[in-house]
C-alpha positions in Angstrom: 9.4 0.4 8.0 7.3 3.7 7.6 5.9 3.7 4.5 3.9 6.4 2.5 1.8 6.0 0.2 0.7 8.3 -3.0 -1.6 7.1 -4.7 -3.2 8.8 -8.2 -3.8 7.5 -12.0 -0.4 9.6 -12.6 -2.2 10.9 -16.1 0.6 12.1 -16.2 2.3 12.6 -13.5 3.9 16.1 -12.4 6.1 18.5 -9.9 2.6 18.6 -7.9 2.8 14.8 -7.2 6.0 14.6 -6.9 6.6 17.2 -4.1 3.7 16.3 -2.4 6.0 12.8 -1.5 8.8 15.0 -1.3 7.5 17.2 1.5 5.4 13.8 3.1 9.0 12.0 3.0 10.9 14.8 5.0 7.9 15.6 7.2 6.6 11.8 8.2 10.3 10.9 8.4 9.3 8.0 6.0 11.7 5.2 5.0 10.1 5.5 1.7 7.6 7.0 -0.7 6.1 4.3 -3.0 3.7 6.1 -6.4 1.3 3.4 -6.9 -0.6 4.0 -10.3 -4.2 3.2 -10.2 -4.9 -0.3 -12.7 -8.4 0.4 -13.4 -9.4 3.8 -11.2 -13.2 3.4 -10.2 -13.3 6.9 -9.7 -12.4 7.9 -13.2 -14.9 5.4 -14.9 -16.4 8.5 -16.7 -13.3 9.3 -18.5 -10.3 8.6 -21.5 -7.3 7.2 -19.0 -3.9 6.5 -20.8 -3.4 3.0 -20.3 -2.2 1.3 -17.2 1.0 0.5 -18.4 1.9 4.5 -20.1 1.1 5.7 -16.8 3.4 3.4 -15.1 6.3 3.8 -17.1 5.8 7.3 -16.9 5.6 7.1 -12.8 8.7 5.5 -13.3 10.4 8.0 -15.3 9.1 11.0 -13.3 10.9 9.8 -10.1 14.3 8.1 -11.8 16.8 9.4 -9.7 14.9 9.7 -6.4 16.3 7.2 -4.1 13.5 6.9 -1.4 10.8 7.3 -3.9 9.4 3.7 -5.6 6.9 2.8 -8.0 4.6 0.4 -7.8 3.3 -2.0 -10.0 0.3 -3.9 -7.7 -2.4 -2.0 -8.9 -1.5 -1.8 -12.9 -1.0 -5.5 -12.5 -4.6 -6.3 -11.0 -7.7 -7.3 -13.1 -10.7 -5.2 -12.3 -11.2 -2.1 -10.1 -8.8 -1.2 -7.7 -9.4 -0.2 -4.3 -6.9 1.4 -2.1 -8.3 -1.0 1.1 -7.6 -3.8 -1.3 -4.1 -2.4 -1.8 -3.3 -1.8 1.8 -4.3 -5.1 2.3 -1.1 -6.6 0.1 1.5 -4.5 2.5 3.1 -6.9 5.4 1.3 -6.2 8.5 4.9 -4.6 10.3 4.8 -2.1 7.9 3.8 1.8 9.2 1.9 2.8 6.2 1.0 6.1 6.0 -1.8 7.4 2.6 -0.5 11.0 1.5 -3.3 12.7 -0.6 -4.5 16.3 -1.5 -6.7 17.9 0.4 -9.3 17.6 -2.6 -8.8 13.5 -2.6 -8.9 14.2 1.2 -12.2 15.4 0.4 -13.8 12.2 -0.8 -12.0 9.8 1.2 -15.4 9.0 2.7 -16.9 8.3 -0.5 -13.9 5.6 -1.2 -14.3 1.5 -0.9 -14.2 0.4 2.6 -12.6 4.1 3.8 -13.1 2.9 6.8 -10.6 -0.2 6.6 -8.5 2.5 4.9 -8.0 4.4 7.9 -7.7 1.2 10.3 -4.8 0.3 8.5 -3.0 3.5 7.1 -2.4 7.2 8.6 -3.4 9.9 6.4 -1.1 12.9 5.4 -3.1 15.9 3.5 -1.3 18.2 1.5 -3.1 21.6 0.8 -5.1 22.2 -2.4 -6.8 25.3 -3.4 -10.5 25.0 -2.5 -10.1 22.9 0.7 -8.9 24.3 4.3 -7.9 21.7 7.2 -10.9 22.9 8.7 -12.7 21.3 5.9 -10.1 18.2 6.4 -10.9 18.2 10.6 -14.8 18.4 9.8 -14.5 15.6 8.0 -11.9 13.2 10.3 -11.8 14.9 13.4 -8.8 16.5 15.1 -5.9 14.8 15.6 -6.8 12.0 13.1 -4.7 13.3 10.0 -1.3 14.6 9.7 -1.4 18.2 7.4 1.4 18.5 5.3 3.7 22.0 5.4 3.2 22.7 2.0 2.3 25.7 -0.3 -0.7 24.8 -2.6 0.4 24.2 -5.9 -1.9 25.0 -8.5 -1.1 22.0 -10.9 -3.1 19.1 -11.9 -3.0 16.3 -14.6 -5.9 17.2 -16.2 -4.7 20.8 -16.8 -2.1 19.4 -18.5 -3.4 16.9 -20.7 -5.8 19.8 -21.9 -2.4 22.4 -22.2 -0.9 19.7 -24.5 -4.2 18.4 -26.6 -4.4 22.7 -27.1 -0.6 23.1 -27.9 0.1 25.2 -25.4 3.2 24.5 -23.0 3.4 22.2 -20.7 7.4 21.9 -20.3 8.2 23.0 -16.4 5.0 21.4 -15.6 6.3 17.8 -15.2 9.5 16.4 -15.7 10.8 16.4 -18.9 11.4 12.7 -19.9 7.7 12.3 -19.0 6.6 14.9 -21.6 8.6 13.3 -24.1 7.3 9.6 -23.1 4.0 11.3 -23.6 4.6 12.7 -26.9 6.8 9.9 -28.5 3.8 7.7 -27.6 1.3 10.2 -28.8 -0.3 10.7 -25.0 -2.3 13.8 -24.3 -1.8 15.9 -27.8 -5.4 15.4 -29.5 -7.0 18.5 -29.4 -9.7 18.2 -26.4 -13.5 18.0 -28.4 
């Protein structure tokens, strides 16, 4: 089975995310996408996160419907930090696993848990983000060692649109709409940012 693998604390999730598996599912000829929400993302320690289990359900609503894309539980059921290595660990060992990030999560792969376990067990598939060229993406893993995504970049991100909504502005054609009103109906995202 090829597997890939997005990743992200799905805070909420949006179109971005969910075209970036689109685009890795056609592209990698993957079997399956599986979103796996980050439990407790050590990366985001500085920050307000929606609880684990929010972001889950909302994963799950954002790709209802999409039968080669899964969510995935593992993470939002773990105690403590979790680390991507860790996760890849939990996958059988006949599985083709491929991690698709952005180019800017690309970016600080290095800076990630045992990234170096990360790419002995998992291919990595980089979808384009403002800011970052595959030059910057080659510098850092050498040619050959990534697959880059045919993708525009698309200028959305979950933090954008937790500030939209804590501002009142719109957010509807951002991210699917039964996540926006999971969001709101559990009163996710709309206090006015400080």
């Amino acid at each position: 089975m090829r597997r890939g693998i997005l990743g992200g604390t799905f805070d909420p999730p949006h179109y971005g995310h969910l075209f970036m598996g689109e685009v890795a599912y056609w592209q990698l000829e993957l079997d399956i996408v599986t979103f796996l929400p980050a439990g407790a993302p050590w990366q985001k320690e500085d920050r307000d996160v929606a609880d684990r289990h929010h972001r889950l359900a909302m994963t799950r609503l954002a790709i209802a419907g999409v039968p080669y894309f899964e969510a995935d539980a593992r993470e939002v059921e773990r105690d403590g930090w979790t680390y991507t290595a860790d996760t890849l660990d939990t996958y059988p060992d006949d599985e083709e696993l491929w991690v698709i990030l952005g180019a800017d999560a690309a970016a600080r792969l290095p800076t990630w848990d045992r990234a170096d376990e990360v790419l002995e067990r998992a291919e990595i598939a980089v979808m384009p983000r403002s800011g970052f060229s595959r030059e910057d993406i080659v510098e850092l893993f050498g040619e050959g060692n990534f697959v880059w995504l045919d993708g525009p970049e698309l200028e959305v991100s979950s933090t954008e649109i937790r500030q939209r909504d804590g501002a009142g502005k719109p957010i509807r054609f951002l991210l699917p709409d039964a996540v926006r009103t999971y969001a709101d109906t559990v009163g996710l995202h709309n206090d006015p940012p400080a």
